[in-house]
TORKOL-4160 file (C-alpha; in steps of 0.2 Angstrom, whole numbers, padded with zeros to 4 digits, m for minus):
240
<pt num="1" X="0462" Y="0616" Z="0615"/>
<pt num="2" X="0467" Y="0599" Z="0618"/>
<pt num="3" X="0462" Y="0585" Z="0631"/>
<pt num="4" X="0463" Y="0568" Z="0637"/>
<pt num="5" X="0450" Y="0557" Z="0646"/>
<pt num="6" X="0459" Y="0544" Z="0654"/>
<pt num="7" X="0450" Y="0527" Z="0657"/>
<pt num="8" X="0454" Y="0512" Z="0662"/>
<pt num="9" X="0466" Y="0498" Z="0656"/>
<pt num="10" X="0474" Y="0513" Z="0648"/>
<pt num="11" X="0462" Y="0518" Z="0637"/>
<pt num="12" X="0461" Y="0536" Z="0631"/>
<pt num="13" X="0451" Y="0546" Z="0620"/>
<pt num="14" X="0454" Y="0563" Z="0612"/>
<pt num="15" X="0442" Y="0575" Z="0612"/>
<pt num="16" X="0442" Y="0594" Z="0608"/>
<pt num="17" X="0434" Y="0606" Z="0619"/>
<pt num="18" X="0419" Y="0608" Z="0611"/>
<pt num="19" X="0416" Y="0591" Z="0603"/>
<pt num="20" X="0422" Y="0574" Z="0609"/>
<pt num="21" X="0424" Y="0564" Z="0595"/>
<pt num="22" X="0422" Y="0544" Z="0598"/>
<pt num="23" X="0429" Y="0539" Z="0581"/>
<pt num="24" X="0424" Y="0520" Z="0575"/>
<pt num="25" X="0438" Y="0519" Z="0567"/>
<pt num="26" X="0437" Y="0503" Z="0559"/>
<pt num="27" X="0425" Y="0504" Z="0547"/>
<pt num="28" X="0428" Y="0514" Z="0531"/>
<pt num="29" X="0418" Y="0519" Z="0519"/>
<pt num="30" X="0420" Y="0525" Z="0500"/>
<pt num="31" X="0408" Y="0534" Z="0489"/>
<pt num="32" X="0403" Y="0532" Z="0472"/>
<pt num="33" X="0418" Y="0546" Z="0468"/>
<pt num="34" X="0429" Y="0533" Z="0478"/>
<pt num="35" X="0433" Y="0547" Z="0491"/>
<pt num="36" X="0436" Y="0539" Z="0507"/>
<pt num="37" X="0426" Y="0542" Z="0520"/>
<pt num="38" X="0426" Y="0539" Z="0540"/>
<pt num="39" X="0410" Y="0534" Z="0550"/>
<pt num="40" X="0410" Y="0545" Z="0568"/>
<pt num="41" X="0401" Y="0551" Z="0581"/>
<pt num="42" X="0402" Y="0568" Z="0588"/>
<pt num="43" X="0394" Y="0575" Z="0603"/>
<pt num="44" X="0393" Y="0594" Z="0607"/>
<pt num="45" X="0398" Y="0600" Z="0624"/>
<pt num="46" X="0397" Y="0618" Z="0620"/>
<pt num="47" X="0384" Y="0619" Z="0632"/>
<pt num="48" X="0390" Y="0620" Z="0650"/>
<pt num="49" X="0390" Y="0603" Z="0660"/>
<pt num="50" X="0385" Y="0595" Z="0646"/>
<pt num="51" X="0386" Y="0575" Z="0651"/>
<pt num="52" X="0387" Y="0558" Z="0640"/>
<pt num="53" X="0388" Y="0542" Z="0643"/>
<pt num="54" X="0399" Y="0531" Z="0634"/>
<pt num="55" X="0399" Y="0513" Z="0636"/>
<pt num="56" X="0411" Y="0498" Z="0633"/>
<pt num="57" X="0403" Y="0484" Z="0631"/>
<pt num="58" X="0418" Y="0471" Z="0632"/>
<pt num="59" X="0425" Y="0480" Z="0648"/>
<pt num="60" X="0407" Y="0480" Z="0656"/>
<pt num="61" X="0409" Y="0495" Z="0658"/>
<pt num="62" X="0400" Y="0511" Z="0659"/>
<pt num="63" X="0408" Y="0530" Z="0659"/>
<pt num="64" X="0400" Y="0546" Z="0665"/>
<pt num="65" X="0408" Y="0560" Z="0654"/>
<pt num="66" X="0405" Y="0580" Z="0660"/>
<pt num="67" X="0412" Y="0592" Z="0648"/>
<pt num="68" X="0424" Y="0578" Z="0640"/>
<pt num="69" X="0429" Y="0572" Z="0657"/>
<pt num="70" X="0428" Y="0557" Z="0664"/>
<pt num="71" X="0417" Y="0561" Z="0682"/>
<pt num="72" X="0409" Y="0542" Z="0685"/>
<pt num="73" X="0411" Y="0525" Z="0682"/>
<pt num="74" X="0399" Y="0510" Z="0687"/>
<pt num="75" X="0401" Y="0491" Z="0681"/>
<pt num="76" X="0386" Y="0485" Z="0671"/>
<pt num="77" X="0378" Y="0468" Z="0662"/>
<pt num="78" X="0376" Y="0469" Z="0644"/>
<pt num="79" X="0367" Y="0459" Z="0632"/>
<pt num="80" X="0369" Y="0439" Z="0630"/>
<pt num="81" X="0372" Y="0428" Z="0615"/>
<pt num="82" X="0357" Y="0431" Z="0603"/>
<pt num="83" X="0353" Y="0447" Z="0611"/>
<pt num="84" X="0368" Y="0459" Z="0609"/>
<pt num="85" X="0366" Y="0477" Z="0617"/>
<pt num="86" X="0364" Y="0491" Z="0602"/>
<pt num="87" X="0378" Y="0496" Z="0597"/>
<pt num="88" X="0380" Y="0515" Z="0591"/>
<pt num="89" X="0377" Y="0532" Z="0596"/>
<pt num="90" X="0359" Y="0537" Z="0605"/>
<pt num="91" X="0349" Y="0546" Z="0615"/>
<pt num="92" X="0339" Y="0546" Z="0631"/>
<pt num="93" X="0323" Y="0548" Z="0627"/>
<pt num="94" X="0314" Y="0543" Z="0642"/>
<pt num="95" X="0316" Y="0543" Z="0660"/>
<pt num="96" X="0305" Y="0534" Z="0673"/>
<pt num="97" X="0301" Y="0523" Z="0687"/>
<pt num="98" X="0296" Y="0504" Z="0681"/>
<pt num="99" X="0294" Y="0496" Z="0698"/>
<pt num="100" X="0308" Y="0486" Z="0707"/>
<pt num="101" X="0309" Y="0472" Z="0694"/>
<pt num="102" X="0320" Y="0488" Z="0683"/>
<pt num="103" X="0329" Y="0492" Z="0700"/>
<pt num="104" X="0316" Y="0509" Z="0701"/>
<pt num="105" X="0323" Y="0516" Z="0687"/>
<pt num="106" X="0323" Y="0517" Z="0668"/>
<pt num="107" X="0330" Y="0528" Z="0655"/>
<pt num="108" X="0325" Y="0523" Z="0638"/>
<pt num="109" X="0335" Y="0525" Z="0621"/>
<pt num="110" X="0329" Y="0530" Z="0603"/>
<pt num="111" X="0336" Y="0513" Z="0597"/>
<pt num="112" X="0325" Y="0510" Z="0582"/>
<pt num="113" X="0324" Y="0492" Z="0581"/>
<pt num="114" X="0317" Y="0488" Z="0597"/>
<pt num="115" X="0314" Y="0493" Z="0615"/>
<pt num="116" X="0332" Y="0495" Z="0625"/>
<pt num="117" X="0337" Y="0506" Z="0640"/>
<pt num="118" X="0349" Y="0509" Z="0655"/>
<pt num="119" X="0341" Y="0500" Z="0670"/>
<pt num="120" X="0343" Y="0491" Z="0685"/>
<pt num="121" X="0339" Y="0474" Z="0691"/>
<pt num="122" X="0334" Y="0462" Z="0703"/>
<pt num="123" X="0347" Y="0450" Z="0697"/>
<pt num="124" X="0364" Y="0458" Z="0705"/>
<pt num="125" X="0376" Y="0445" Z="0703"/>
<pt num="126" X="0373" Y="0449" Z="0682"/>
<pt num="127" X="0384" Y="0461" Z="0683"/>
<pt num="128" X="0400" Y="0462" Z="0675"/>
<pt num="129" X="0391" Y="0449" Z="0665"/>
<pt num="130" X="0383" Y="0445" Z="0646"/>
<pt num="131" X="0365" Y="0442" Z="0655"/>
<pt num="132" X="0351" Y="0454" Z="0647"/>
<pt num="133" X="0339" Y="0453" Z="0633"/>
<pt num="134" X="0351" Y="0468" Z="0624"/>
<pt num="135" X="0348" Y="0482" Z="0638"/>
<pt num="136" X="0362" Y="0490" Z="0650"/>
<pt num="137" X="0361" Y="0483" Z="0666"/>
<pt num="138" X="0368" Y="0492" Z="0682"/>
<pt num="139" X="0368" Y="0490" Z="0701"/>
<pt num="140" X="0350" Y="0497" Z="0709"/>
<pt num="141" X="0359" Y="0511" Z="0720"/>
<pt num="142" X="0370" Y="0515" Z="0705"/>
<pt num="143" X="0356" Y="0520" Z="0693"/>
<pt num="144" X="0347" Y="0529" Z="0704"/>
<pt num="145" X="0362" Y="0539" Z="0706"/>
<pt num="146" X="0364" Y="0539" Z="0686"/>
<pt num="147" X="0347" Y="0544" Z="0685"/>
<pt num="148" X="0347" Y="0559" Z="0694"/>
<pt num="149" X="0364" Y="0565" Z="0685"/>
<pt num="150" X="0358" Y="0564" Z="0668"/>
<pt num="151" X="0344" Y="0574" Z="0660"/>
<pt num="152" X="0335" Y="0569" Z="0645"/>
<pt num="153" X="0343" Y="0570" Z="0628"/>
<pt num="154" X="0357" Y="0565" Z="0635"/>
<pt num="155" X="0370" Y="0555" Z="0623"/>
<pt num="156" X="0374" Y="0538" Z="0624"/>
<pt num="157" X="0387" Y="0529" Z="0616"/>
<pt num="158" X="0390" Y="0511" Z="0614"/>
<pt num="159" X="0405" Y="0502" Z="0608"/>
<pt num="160" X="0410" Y="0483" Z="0607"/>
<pt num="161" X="0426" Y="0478" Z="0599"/>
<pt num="162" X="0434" Y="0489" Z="0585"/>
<pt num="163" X="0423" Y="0487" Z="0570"/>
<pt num="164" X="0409" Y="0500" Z="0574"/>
<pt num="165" X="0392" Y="0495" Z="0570"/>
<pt num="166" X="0400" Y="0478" Z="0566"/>
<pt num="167" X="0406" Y="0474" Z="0584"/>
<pt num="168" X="0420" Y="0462" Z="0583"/>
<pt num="169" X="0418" Y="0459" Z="0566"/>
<pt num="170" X="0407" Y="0455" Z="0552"/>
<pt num="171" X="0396" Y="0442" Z="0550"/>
<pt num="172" X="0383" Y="0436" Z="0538"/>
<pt num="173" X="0366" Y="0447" Z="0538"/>
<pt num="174" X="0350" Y="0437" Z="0534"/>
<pt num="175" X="0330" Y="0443" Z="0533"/>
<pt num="176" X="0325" Y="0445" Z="0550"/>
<pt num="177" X="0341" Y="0451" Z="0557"/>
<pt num="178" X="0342" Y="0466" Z="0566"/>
<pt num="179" X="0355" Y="0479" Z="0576"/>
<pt num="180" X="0367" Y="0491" Z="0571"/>
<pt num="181" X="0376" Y="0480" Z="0559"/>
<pt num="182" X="0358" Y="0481" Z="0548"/>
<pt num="183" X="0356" Y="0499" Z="0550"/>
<pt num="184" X="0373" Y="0502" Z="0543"/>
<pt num="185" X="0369" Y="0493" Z="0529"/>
<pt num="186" X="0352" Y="0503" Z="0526"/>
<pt num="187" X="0361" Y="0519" Z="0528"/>
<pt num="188" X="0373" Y="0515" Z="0516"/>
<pt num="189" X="0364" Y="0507" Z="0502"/>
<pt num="190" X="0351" Y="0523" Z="0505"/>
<pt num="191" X="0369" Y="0532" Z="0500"/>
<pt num="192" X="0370" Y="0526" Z="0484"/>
<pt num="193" X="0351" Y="0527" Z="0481"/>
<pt num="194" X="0344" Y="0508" Z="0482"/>
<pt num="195" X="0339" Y="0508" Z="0498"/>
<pt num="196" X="0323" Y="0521" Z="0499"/>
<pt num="197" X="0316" Y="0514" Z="0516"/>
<pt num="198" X="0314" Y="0520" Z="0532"/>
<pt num="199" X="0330" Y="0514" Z="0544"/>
<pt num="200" X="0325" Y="0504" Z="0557"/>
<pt num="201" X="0338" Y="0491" Z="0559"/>
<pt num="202" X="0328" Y="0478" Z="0555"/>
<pt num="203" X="0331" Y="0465" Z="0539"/>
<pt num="204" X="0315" Y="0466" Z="0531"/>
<pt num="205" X="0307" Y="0466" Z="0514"/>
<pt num="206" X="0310" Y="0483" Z="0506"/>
<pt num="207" X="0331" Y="0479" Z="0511"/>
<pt num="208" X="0331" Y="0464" Z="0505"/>
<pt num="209" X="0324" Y="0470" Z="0485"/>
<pt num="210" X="0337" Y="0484" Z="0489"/>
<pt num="211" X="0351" Y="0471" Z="0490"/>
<pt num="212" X="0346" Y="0461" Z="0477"/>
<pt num="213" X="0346" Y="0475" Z="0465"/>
<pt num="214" X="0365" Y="0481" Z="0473"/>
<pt num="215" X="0369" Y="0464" Z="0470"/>
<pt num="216" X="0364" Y="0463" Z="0451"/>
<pt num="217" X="0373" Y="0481" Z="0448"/>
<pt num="218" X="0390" Y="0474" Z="0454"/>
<pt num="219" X="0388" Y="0457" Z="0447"/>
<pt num="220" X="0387" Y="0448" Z="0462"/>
<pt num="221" X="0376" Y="0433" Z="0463"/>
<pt num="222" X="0357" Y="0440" Z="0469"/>
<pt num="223" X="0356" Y="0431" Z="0483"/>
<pt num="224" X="0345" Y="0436" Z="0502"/>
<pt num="225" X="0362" Y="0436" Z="0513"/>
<pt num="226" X="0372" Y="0449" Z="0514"/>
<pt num="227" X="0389" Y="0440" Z="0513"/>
<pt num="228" X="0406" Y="0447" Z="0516"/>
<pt num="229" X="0406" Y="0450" Z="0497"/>
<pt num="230" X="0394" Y="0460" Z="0496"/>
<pt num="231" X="0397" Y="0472" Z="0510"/>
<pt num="232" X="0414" Y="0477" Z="0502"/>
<pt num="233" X="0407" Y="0479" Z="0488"/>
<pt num="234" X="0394" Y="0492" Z="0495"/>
<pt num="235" X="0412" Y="0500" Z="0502"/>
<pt num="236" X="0417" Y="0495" Z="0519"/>
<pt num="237" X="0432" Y="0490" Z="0525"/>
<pt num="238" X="0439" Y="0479" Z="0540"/>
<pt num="239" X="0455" Y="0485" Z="0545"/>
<pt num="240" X="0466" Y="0487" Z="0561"/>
């Protein structure tokens, strides 16, 4: 069985009745057989009122999904320059109450590389804006609605742009960087067995000596930044 959630500025998305599928659809991958492969996200809704939140970062935008249909929608503040929102799909983890400064509520994500969350704020006017430290934002009187709609374990799916983990597109990844464009890389150089650490995200050491030895098996010049070079050759793909 079919359906369709309609969001705004005519944005839809496909979903069956037992999965909704939020499909990054511009990044493609290809294993070491050369089969090509599709990074997704699914989300099961077998169970009865099952919710997920998907957001869209560039819209400021957040959706309330109940069995793959569109119940809620509530503006939000995402993360500034140097402190992009994670992108990628999560979970709630925690839900509490961290004073008025977090608008009374918080409900925390299983982001690896750092502390984010869905919050409120004492700053109202940042909303519909690119104004946090990376977490989501909303109104004080909608979280507290969101809060009490929403148990734990709930899915949450972030999205900016068309690239997937890479946002609106790639850029040069260096030691110390971190998001989902890092934990991308990790899982896929894990793939194709140089990367044997634990993926956080986060550019560090035990990536970098995984790079370098992907870069000496392709040819490429060893170097610490992951260049655009380099990430096709591991397999991925920017494409409209």
């Amino acid at each position: 069985m079919w359906g369709w959630i309609i969001l705004k500025k005519g944005l839809y998305i496909i979903f069956f009745a037992l999965i909704i599928l939020v499909l990054f659809s511009a990044q493609k991958i290809t294993d070491n057989a050369n089969k090509p492969q599709t990074v997704s996200y699914t989300v099961d809704t077998e169970k009865k009122n099952a919710y997920c939140i998907f957001i869209e970062i560039e819209d400021k935008t957040l959706y309330l999904l109940q069995d793959g249909k569109c119940i809620k929608q509530y503006p939000i503040a995402s993360g500034k320059k140097g402190w992009p929102s994670p992108l990628g799909h999560w979970k709630i983890i925690s839900k509490a109450d961290w004073g008025e400064g977090f608008g009374g509520r918080w409900m925390g994500l299983n982001v690896p590389w750092g502390t984010y969350g869905i919050h409120g704020t004492t700053r109202e006017s940042s909303i519909g804006r690119a104004a946090s430290h990376g977490c989501i934002r909303m109104y004080n009187k909608d979280i507290k609605e969101l809060y009490d709609i929403v148990p734990h374990g709930t899915p949450v799916i972030i999205v900016n742009g068309i690239f997937g983990p890479f946002g609106t597109g790639f850029t040069e990844i260096n030691p110390g960087d971190r998001g989902a464009h890092v934990l991308a890389i990790q899982k896929r150089l894990k793939q194709l067995g140089f990367f044997k650490g634990w993926e956080s995200g986060i550019y560090e050491d035990d990536l970098k000596y995984a790079v370098h030895r992907f870069q000496k098996s392709c040819g490429l010049t060893v170097q610490n930044t992951i260049t655009k070079k380099c990430w096709e050759a591991m397999g991925f793909r920017e494409f409209e």
